[in-house]
N, C-alpha and C positions, 0 to 999 in steps of 0.2 A: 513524433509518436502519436499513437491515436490515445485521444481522452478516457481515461477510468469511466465508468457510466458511474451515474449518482443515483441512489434511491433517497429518496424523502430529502426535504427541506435542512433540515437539524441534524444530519448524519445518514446511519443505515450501511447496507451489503452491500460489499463488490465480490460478487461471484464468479472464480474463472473457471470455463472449462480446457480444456486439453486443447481443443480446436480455437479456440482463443488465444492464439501464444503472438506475442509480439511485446513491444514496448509498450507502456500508456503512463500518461501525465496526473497525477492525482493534485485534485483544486487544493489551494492552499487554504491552511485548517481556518475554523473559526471559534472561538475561544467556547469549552464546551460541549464540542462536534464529537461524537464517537462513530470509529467504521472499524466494522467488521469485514476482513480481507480474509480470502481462503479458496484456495486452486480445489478442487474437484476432480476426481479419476484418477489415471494412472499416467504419470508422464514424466517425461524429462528434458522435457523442451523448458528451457528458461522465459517467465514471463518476469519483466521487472516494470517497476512501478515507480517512476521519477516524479519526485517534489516540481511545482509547476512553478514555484521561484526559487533561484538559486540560493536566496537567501532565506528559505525553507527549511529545516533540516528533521529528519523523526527519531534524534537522539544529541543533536547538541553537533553533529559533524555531519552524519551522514546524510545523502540525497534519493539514496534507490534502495530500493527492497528488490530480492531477487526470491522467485518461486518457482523452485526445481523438481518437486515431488508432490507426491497426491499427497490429499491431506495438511498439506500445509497452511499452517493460518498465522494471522494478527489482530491484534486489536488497539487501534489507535484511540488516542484524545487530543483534539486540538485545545492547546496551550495558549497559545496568541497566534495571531496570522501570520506568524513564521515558526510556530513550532507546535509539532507533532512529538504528543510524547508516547511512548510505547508501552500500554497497558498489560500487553502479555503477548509473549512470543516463544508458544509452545513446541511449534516445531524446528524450531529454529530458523527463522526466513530469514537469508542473509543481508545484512547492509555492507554499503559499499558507496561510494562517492565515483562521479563519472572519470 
């Protein structure tokens, strides 16, 4: 899959749009690191976003976020370099393991 883009050093936005659907790889956390993850517009084309090591996970099992509708977001915190913990997840973005 293609790589999440990164803004800023220490964290920051991944912003999807509708025309952006596809799979993409998010870098493994760094102890600290907050992202801001959130699809744009109207849609319902699946984009998911897989841990870039398997032994990754953004809740203790999981490995992908899946984003199916406008408006939907996350807000991660890297934990240590294998764990993403999930600061709020309003819209409900689904997890799921490949």
């Amino acid at each position: 899959g293609k790589r999440a883009p990164e803004h800023g050093v220490a964290g920051g936005l991944i912003h999807r749009q509708p025309t952006d659907a596809g799979a993409y790889t998010l870098a493994d956390p760094v102890a600290g690191t907050v992202k801001h993850i959130f699809m744009d517009g109207a849609t319902t084309t699946v984009n998911s976003l897989t841990t870039a090591s398997t032994d990754t996970t953004y809740d203790g099992t999981n490995t992908v976020l899946s984003f199916n509708a406008a408006a939907e977001a996350i807000i991660l915190v890297g934990g240590s370099s294998t764990r993403w913990y999930i600061m709020t997840n309003p819209a409900s973005v689904a997890l799921s393991t490949p």
